[in-house]
C-alpha positions in Angstrom: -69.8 -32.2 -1.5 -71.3 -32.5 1.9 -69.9 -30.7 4.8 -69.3 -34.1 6.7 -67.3 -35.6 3.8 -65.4 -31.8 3.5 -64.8 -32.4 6.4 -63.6 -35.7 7.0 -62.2 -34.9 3.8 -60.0 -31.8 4.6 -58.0 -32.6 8.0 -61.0 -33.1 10.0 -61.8 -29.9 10.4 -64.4 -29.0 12.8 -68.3 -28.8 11.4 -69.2 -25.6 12.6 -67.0 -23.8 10.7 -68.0 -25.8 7.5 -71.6 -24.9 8.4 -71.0 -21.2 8.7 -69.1 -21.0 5.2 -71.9 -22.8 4.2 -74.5 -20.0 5.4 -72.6 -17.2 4.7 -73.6 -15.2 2.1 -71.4 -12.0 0.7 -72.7 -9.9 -1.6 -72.4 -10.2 -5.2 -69.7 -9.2 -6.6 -69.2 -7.2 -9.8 -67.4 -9.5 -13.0 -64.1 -7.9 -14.1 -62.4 -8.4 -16.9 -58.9 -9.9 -16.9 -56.8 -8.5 -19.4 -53.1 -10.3 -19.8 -50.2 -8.1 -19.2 -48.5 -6.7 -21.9 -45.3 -9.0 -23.0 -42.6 -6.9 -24.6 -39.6 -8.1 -26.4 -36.8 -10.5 -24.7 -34.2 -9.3 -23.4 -30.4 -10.5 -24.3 -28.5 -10.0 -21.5 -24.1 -9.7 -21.9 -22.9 -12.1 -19.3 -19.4 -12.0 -20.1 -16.5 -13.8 -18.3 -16.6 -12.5 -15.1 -13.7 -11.8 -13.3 -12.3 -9.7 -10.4 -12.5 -9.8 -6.4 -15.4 -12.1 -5.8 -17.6 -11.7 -2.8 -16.6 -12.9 0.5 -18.7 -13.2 3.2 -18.6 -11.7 6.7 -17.7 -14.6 8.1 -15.9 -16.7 5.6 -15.7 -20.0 8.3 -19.2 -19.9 8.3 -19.4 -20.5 4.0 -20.3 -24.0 3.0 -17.4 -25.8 1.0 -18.1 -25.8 -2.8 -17.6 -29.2 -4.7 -14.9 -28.7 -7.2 -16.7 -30.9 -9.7 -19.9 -28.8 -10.5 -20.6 -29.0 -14.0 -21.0 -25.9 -16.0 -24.8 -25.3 -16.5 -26.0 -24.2 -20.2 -27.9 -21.4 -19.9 -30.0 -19.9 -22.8 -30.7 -16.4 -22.3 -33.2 -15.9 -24.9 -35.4 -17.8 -22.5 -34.2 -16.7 -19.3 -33.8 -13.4 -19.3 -37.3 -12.0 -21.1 -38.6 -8.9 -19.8 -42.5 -7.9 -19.4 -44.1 -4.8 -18.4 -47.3 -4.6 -16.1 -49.1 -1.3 -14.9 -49.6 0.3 -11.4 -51.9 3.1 -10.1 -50.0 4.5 -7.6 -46.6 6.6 -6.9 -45.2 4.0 -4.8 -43.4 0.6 -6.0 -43.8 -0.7 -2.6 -47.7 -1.3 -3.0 -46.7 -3.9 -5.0 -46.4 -7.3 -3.0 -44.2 -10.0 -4.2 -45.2 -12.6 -1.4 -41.7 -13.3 -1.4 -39.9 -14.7 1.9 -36.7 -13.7 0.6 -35.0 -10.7 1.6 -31.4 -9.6 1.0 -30.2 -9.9 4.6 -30.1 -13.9 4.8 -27.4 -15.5 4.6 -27.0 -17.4 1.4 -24.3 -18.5 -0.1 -25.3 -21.2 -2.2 -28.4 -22.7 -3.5 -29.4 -25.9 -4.7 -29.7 -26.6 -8.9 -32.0 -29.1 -9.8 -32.1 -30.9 -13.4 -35.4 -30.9 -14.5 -36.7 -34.6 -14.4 -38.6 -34.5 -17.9 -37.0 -34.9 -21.1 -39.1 -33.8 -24.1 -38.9 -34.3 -27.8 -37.8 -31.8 -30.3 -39.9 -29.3 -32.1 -40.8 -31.4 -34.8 -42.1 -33.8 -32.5 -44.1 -31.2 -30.8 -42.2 -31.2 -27.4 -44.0 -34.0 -26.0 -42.6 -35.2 -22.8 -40.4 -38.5 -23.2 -40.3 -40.0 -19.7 -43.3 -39.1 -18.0 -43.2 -40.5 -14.3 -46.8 -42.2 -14.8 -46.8 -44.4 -11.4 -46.1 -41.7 -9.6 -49.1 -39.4 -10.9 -51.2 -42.3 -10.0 -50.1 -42.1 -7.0 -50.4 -38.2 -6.7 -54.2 -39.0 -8.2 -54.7 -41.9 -5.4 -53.2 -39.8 -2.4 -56.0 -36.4 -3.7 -58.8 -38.8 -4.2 -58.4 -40.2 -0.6 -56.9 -36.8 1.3 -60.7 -35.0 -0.7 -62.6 -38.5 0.6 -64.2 -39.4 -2.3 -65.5 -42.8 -3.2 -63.8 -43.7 -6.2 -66.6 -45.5 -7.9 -68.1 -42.5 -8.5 -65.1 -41.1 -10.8 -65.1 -40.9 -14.4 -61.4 -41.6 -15.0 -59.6 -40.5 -18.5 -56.1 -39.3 -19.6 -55.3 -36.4 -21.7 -52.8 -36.8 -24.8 -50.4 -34.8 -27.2 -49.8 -35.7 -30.5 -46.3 -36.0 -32.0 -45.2 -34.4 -35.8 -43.8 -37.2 -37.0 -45.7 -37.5 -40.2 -48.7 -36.2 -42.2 -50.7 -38.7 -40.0 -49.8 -36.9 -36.8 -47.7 -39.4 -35.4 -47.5 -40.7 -31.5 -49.9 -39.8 -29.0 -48.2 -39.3 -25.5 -50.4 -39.5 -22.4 -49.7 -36.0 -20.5 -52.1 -36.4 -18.3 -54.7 -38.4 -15.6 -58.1 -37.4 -15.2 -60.8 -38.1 -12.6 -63.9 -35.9 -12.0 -67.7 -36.5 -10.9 -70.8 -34.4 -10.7 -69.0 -32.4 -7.9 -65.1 -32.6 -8.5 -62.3 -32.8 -11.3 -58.7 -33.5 -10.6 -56.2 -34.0 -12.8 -52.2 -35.0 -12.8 -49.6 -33.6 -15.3 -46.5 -35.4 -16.1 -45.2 -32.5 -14.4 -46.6 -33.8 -11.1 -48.7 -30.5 -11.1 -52.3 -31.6 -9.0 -55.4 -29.4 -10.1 -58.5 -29.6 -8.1 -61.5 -28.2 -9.8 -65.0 -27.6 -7.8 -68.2 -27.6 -10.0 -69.4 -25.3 -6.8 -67.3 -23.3 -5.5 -66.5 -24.2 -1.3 -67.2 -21.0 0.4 -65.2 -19.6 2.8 -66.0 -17.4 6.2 -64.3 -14.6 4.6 -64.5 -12.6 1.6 -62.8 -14.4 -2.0 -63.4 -12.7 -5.0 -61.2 -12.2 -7.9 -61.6 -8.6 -6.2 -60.8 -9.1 -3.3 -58.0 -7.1 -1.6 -54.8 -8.1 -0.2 -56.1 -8.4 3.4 -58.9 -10.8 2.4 -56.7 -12.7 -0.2 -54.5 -13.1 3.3 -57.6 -14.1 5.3 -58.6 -16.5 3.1 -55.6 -18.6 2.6 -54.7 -19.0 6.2 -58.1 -20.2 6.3 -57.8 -22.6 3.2 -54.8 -24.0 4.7 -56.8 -25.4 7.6 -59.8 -26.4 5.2 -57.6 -28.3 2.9 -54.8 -29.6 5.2 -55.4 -33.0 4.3 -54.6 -32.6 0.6 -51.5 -30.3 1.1 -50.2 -32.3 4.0 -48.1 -29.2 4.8 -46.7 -29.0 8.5 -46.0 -25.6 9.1 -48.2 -23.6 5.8 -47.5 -19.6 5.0 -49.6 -17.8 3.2 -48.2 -15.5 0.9 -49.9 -12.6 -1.2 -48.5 -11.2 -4.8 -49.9 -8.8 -7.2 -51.2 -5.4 -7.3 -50.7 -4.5 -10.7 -53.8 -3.1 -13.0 -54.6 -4.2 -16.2 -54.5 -1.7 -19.0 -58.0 -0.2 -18.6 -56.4 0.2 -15.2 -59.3 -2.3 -14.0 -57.9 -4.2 -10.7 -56.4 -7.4 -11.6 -56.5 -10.4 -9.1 -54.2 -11.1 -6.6 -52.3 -14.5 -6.8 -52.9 -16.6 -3.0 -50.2 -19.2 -2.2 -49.7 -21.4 0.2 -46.6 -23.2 1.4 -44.7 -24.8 4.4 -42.1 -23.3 6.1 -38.6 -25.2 5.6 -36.2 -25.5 8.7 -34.0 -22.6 7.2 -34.0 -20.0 4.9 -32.9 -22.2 2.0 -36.0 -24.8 2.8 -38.5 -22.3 3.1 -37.5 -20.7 -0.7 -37.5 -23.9 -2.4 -40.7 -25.0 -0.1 -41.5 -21.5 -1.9 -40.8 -21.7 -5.6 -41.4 -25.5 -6.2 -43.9 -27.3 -2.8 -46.5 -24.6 -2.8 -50.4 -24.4 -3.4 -52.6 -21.3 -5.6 -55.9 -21.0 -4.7 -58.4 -19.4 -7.5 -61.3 -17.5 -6.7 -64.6 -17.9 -8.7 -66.1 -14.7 -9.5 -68.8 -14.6 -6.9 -66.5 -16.3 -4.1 -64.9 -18.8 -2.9 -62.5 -21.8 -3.9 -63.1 -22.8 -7.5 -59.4 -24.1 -8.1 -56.6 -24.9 -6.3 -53.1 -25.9 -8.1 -50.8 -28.2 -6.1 -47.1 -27.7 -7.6 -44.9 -30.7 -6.5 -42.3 -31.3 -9.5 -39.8 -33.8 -9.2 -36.2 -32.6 -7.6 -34.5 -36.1 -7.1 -31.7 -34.9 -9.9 -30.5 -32.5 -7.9 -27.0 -31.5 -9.5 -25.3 -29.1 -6.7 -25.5 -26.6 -4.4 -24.1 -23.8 -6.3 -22.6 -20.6 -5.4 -24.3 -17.2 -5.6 -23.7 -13.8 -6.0 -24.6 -11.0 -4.6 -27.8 -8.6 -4.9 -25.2 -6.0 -5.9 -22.9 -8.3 -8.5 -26.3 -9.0 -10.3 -27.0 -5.5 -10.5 -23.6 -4.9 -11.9 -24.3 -7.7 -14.6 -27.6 -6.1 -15.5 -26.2 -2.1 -15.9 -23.3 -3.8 -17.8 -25.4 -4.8 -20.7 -26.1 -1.4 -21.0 -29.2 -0.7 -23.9 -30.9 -3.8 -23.8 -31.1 -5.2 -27.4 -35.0 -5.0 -28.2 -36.4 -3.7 -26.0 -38.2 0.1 -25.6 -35.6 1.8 -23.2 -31.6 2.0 -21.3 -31.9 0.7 -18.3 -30.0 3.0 -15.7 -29.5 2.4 -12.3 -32.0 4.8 -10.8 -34.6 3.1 -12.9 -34.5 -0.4 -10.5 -37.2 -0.2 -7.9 -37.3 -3.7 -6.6 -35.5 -7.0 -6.6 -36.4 -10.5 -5.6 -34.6 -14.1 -5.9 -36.9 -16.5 -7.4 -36.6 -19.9 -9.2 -37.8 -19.9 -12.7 -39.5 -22.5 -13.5 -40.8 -24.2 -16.9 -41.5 -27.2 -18.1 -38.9 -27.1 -20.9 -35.8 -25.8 -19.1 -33.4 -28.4 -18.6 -32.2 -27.1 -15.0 -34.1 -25.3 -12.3 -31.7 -22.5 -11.5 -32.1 -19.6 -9.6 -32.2 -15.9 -10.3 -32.4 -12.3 -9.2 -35.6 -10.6 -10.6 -35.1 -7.0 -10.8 -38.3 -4.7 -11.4 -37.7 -0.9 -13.1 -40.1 2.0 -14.0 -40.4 2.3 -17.3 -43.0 5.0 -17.4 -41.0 7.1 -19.2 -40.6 4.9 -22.1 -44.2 2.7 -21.7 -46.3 5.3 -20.4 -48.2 6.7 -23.3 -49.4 2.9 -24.1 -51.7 3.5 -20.6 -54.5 5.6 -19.7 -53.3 8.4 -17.6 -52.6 7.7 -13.7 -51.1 4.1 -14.2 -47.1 3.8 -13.7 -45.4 1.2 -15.8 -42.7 -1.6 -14.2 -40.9 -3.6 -16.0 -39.1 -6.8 -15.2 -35.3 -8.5 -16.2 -34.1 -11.7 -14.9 -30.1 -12.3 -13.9 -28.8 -15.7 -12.9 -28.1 -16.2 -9.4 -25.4 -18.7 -10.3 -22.0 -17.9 -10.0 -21.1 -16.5 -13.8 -18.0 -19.1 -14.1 -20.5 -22.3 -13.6 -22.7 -20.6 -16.9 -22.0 -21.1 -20.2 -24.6 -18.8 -22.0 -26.3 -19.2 -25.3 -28.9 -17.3 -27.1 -31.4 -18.6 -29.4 -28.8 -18.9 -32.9 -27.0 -21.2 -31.2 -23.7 -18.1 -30.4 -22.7 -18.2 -27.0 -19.6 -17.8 -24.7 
């Protein structure tokens, strides 16, 4: 891709800096190896019937009025509440960035629960999605192939399918996905609404972007991206936000994760701007863009803005299930090291639903499955939602 159509392309940003990325040359960098992180067993969490004094705020004229109608929200804990582990070389929790622009001094007393828009078959029919929202990924697909300036005769176009189960022929094939890609680009639209932007050479950046790069560069680089690829995101405020620090087993460095996002005009619009409008950029190993992930799922079935409980109520909840059932240690309190409040979010959950993510060491229990120096942390998941709107279920079908 030319610099003039980059940068026609990319919010019209000026030449000389497309020249200079263009000219600059970093030295090569050295391949690593990306290991996975180790996936231990899932955790059960006991959520039982909570009761007691529930949390008031400061300033109880200032807390938004709850709608008495909010449906109870089925919750399966099997696939909420897993727990991983992931390894650190150093004596300090805090090295490790979340990127999060949460903390636990904003005032939230509610957040918004979203029902996710896709339906999908059952098992046996391979999970395939059901009401796929095709005009609008053609529209997603129109909107890149304009904001990147490309001529569209020049795209190959093509859609990805799943099969279904249904009999020994394979059954149904359900389009998942639109493809368009040329010599120089390939994007593609899930029935997720999830845009991917793939560059057969990489767009180099003024600044170092390796998979090794370090936190400082990673944060370089994205406030620069943001910029380069303004058209495409069409964000009006972006924030660049840095995770990671974690090693992989070999205690090799693994990659940090770049996001980019827009700022909301409160706390509550800049986390869901956060967890569900947001960008990842991918590095190539030798540098610059290769990839860059566009998340932009559908939250028009919204189903309420629920209340939340505290930092310190979900600590309670997690303590109170006291050994975990599978899993390699009993949690204690002095264990927890870190907490954020994230949406998790996957494509077969049938509500988007808030939660506190609490990280613990679990060096003790973990540590002789690493080379010596690296400090295991683990991870456990606790619904943010008030425990009265939950009605929790684990994978046999039990639940309360």
């Amino acid at each position: 891709m030319s610099a003039e159509t980059l940068s026609q392309a990319l919010g019209g940003i000026d030449l000389k800096y497309i020249s200079e990325a263009a000219d600059y040359r970093r030295p090569r960098a050295k391949k690593r190896r990306m290991a996975p992180r180790l996936l231990a067993a899932a955790a059960c969490l006991a959520l039982a019937v909570y009761a007691g004094t529930r949390w008031l705020a400061p300033d109880a004229s200032v807390r938004p009025t709850i709608d008495p109608n909010l449906p109870v929200l089925d919750v399966i804990t099997d696939s909420y509440t897993s727990m991983g582990a992931f390894v650190m070389h150093t004596s300090d929790f805090s090295d490790y960035l979340t990127g999060n622009p949460w903390s636990e001094d904003m005032e939230l007393y509610t957040l918004p629960v979203y029902k996710n828009a896709v339906e999908h078959a059952s098992y046996e029919l391979n999970r395939v999605p059901l009401n796929a929202d095709y005009e609008a990924m053609r529209a997603i697909m129109d909107g890149a192939i304009a904001a990147l300036g490309i001529d569209k005769s020049t795209l190959e176009f093509s859609e990805n399918t799943q099969q279904t189960f249904a009999d020994a022929s394979g059954g149904d094939a359900v389009v998942t996905s639109f493809v368009a890609q040329n010599s120089e680009v390939r994007i593609s639209v899930g029935y997720d609404l999830e845009l991917y932007v793939a560059f057969e050479n990489p767009v180099e950046l003024p600044v170092d972007f390796t998979r090794g790069s370090t936190a400082a560069e990673c944060e370089a680089a994205g406030e620069y991206a943001a910029g380069l690829f303004s058209g495409l995101l069409g964000f009006q405020d972006p924030q660049v936000s840095v995770s990671g620090g974690e090693f992989n087993y070999d205690l090799s460095t693994s990659p940090y994760s770049v996001r980019i996002y827009d700022a909301g005009s409160s706390d509550e619009g800049t986390l869901i701007n956060y967890n569900f409008r947001c960008a990842e950029l991918y590095a190539s190993e030798d540098g610059g863009v290769y990839g860059l992930r566009l998340f932009n799922p559908d939250l028009s079935h919204k189903v309420g803005d629920y209340p939340i409980i505290s930092v310190d109520e979900a600590r309670s909840i997690l303590l109170g299930g006291g050994e975990l059932p599978d899993t390699l240690e009993t949690l204690r309190g002095e264990d927890i090291v870190g907490v954020e409040l994230v949406y998790r979010i996957n494509e077969y959950d049938e509500y988007f639903v808030p939660y506190y993510c609490f990280y613990s060491e679990a060096s003790e229990t973990l540590g002789d499955m690493i080379p010596e120096g690296g400090r295991v942390y683990t991870w456990h998941y606790v619904p943010a939602v008030d425990p009265q709107y939950l009605s929790v279920y684990t994978s046999d079908g039990s639940g309360n």
